[in-house]
MIDRENTI-320337 format. One line per 8 residues: number of its first residue (from 1); their letters; for each residue y, x, z of N, C-alpha, C. Coordinates in steps of 0.1 Angstrom, whole numbers. Layout:
N
NUM	A	Y X Z Y X Z Y X Z | ... .
This chain:
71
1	XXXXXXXX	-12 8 0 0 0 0 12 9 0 | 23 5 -9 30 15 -11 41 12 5 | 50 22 4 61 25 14 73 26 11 | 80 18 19 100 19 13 104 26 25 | 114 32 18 124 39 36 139 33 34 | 144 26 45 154 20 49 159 28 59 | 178 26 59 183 28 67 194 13 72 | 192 16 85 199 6 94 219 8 94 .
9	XXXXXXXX	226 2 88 238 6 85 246 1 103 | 236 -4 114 244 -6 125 243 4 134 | 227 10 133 225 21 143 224 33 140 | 221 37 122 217 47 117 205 50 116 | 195 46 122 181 47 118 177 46 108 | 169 59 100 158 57 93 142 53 96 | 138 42 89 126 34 88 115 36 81 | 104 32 79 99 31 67 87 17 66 .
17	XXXXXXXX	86 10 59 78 -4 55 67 -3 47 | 50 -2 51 43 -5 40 43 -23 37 | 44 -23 28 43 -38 21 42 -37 7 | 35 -46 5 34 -52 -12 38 -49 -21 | 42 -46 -36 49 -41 -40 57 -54 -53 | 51 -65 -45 55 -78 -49 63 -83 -40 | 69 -75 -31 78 -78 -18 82 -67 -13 | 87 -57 -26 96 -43 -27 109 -47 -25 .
25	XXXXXXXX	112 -59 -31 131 -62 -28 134 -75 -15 | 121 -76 -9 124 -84 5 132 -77 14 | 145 -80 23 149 -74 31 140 -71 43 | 145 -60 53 135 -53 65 148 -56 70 | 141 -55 86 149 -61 100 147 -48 102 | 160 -36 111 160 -25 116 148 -25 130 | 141 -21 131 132 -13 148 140 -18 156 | 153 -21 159 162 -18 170 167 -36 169 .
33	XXXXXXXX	163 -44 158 168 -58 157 176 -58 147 | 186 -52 142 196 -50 133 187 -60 119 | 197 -67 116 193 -70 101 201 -63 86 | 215 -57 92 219 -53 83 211 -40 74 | 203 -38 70 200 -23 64 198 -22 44 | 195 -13 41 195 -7 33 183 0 26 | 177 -3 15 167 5 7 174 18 6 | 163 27 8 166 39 2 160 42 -8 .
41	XXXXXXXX	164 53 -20 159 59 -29 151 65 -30 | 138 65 -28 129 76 -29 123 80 -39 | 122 95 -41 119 99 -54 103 104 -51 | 100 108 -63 84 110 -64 84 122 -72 | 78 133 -70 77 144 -82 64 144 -91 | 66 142 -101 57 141 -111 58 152 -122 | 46 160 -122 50 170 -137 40 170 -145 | 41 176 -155 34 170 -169 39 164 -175 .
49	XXXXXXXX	29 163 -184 29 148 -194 16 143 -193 | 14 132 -195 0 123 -191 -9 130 -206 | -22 134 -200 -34 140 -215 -26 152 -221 | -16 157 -215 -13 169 -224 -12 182 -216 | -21 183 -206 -20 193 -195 -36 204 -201 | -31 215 -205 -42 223 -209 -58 223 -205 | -67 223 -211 -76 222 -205 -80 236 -199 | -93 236 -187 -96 250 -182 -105 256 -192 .
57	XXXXXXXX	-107 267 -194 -107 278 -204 -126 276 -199 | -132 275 -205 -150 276 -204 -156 291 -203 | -162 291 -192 -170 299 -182 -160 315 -179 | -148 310 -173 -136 319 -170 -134 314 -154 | -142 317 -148 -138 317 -137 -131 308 -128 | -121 303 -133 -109 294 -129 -108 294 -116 | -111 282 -104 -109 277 -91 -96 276 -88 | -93 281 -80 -79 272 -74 -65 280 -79 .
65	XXXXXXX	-72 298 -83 -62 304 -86 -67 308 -98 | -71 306 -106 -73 311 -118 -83 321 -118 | -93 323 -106 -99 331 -104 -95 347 -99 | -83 344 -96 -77 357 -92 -85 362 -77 | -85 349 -73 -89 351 -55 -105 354 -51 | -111 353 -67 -125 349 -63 -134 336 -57 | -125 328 -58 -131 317 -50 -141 310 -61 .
């Protein structure tokens, strides 16, 4: 279930809400009672491109470092 982080614009508290993601733009009540708050922006790091990430090279070793470590 995904997670939103709010902040409370009476107390300053940061929060965070798992809920639905069919009830991403429902308002959250602050921890402290406050109704006034705020979605925040949360970013996500994503790299690549989807199916265009090289394949591992056949019977080279590889593991987690490229085989540098021996693993």
């Amino acid at each position: 279930m995904p997670r939103y982080d709010y902040r409370c614009r009476a107390c300053g508290d940061t929060f965070e809400v798992s809920r639905p993601m069919r009830e991403a733009t429902e308002p959250a009540a602050c921890p402290q009672g406050h109704d006034d708050t705020v979605k925040l922006l949360s970013t996500v790091a994503v790299t690549g491109r989807g199916g265009s990430a090289p394949a591992p090279s056949a019977g080279g070793g590889g593991g987690c470092c490229g085989g540098a470590c021996g693993c």
